[in-house]
C-alpha positions as YAML, in Angstrom:
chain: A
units: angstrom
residues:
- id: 1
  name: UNK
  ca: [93.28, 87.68, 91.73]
- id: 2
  name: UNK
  ca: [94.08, 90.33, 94.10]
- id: 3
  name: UNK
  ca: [95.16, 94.28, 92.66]
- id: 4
  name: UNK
  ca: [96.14, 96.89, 94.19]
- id: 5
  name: UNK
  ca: [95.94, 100.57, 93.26]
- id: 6
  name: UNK
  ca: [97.84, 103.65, 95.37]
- id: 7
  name: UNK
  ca: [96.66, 107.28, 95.11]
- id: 8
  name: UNK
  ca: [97.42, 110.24, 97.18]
- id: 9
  name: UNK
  ca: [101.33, 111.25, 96.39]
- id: 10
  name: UNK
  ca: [102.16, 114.94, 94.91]
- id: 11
  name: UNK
  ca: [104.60, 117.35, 95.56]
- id: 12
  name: UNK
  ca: [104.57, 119.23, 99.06]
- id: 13
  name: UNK
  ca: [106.75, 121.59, 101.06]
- id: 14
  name: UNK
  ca: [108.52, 120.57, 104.09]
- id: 15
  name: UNK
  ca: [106.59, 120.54, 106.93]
- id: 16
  name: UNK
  ca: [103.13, 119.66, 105.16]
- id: 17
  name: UNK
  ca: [101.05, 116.49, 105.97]
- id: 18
  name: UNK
  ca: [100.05, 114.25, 102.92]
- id: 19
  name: UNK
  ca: [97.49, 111.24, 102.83]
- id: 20
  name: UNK
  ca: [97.69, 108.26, 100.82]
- id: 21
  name: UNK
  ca: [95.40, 105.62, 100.61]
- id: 22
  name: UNK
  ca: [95.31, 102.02, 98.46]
- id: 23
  name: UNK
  ca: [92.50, 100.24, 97.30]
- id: 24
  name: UNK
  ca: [92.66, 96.59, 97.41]
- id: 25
  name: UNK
  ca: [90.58, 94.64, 95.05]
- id: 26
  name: UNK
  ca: [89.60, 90.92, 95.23]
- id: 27
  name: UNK
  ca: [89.69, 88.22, 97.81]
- id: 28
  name: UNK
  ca: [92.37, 88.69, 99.98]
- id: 29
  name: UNK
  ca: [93.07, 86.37, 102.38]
- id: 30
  name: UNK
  ca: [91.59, 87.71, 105.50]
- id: 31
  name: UNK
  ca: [94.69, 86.80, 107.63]
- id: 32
  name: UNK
  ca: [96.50, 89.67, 106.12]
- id: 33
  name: UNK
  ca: [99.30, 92.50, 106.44]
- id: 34
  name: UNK
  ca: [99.12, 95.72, 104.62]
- id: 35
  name: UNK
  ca: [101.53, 97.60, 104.59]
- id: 36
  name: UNK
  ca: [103.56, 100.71, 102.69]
- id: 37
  name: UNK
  ca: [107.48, 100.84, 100.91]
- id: 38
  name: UNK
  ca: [108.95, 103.34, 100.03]
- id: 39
  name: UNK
  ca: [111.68, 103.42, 97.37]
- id: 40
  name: UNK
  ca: [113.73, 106.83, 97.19]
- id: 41
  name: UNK
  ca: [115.50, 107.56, 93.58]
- id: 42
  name: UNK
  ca: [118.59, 105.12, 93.42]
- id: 43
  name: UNK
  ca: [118.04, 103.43, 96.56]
- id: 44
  name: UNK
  ca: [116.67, 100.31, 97.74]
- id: 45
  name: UNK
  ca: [113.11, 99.78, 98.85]
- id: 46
  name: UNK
  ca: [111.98, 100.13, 102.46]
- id: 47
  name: UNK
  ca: [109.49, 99.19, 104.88]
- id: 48
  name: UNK
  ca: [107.61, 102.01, 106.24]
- id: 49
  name: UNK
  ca: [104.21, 101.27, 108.01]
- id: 50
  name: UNK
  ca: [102.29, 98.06, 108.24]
- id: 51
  name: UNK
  ca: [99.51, 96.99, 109.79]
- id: 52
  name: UNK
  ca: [98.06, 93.29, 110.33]
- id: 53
  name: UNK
  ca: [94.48, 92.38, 110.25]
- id: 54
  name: UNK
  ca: [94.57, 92.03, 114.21]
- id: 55
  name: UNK
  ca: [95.62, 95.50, 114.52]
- id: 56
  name: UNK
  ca: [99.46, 95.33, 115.19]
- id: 57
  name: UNK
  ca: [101.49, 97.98, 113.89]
- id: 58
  name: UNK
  ca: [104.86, 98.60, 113.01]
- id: 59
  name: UNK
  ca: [106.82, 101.86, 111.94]
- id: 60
  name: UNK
  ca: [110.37, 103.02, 110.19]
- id: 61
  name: UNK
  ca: [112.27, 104.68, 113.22]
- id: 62
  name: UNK
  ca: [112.80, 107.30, 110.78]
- id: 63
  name: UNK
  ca: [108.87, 107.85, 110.36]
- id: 64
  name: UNK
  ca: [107.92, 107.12, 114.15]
- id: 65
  name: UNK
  ca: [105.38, 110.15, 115.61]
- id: 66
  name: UNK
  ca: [105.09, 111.62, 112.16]
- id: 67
  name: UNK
  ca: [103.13, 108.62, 109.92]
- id: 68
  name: UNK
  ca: [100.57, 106.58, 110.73]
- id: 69
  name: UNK
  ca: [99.00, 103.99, 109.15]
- id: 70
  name: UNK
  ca: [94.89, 103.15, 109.38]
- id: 71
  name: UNK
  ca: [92.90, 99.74, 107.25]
- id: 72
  name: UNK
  ca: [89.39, 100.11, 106.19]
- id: 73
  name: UNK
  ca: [87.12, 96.99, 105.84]
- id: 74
  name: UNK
  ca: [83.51, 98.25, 104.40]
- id: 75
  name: UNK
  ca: [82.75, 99.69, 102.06]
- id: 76
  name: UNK
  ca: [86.15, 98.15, 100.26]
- id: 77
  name: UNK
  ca: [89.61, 96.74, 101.73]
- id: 78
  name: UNK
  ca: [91.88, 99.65, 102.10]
- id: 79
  name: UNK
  ca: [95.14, 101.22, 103.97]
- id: 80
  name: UNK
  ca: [96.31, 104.79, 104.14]
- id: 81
  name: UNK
  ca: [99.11, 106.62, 105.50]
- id: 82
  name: UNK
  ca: [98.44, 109.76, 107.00]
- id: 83
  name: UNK
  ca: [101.89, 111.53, 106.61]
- id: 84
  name: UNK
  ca: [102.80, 114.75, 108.94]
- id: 85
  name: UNK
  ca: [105.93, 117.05, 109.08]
- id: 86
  name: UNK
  ca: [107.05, 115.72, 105.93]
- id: 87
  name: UNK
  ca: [110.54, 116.19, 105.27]
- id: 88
  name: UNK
  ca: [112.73, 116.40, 102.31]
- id: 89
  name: UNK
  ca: [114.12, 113.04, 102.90]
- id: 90
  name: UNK
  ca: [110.65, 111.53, 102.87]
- id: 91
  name: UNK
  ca: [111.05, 112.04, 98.64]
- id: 92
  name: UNK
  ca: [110.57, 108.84, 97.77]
- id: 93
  name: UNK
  ca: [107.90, 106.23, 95.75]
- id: 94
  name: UNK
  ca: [105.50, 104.78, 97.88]
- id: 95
  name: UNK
  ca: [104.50, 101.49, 97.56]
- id: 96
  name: UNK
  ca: [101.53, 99.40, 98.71]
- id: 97
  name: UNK
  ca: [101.61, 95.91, 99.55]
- id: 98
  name: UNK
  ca: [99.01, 93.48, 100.87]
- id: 99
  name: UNK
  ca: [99.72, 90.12, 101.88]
- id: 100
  name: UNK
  ca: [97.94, 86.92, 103.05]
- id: 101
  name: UNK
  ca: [99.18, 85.04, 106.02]
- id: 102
  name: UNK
  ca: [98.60, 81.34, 107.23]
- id: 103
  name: UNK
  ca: [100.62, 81.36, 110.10]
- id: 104
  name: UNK
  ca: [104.03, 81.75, 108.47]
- id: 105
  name: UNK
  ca: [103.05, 80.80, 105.09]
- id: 106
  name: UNK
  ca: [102.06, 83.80, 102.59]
- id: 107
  name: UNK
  ca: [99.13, 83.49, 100.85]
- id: 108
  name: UNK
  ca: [99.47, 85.76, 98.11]
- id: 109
  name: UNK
  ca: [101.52, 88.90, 97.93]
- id: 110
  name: UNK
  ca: [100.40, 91.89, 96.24]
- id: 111
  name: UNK
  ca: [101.73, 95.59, 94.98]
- id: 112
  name: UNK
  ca: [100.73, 98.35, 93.14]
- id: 113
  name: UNK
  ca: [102.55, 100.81, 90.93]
- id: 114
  name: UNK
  ca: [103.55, 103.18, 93.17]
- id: 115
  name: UNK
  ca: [102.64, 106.94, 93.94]
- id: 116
  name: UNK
  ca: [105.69, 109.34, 94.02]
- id: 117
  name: UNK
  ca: [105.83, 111.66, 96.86]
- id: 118
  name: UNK
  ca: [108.13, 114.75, 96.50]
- id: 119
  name: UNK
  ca: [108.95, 116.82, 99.50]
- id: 120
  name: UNK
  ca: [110.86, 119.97, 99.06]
- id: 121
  name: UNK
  ca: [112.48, 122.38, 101.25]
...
């Protein structure tokens, strides 16, 4: 079994820079994607960052040159998103999802709880 654990989100002023991260625990399979959602209050939830296991990333146009997204192998699996010039619009909870891939099958597909981000002006 594979869990997944987000830390990192708190309230910030506009403009800030924030950095989550995720801890993934158990045996992922090691053709993966990690990636972060983001869900704002009464809205659906949306792709942000991700980031495969052969380095390929992909962004939100809305979070392009502000976010980025790094993976960590040793001394545990990890992601973060480094967040910069947050905005208020960037309110939201944030989501972290790690998935297996065999070719275009999934091989698992994991979340955690969340971590709510609050960006005011």
């Amino acid at each position: 079994q594979v869990y997944v654990r987000e830390s990192g989100g708190k309230s910030v002023q506009a403009g800030e820079s924030l950095r989550l991260s995720c801890m993934i625990y158990g045996d992922l399979y090691s053709s993966n994607v990690m990636a972060w959602y983001r869900q704002p209050q009464g809205n659906q939830r949306e792709l942000v960052a991700s980031m495969t296991s052969g380095g390929y990333e992909n962004y939100a146009d809305s979070v392009k040159g502000r976010f980025s997204i790094s993976r960590q192998s040793v001394p545990s699996k990890a992601v973060h998103l480094e967040m910069n010039n947050l905005k208020p619009e960037d309110t939201a909870v944030y989501f972290c999802n790690a998935k297996g891939a065999h070719g275009h099958a999934t091989v698992g597909d994991y979340w955690g709880k969340g971590t709510l981000v609050t960006v005011s002006s």
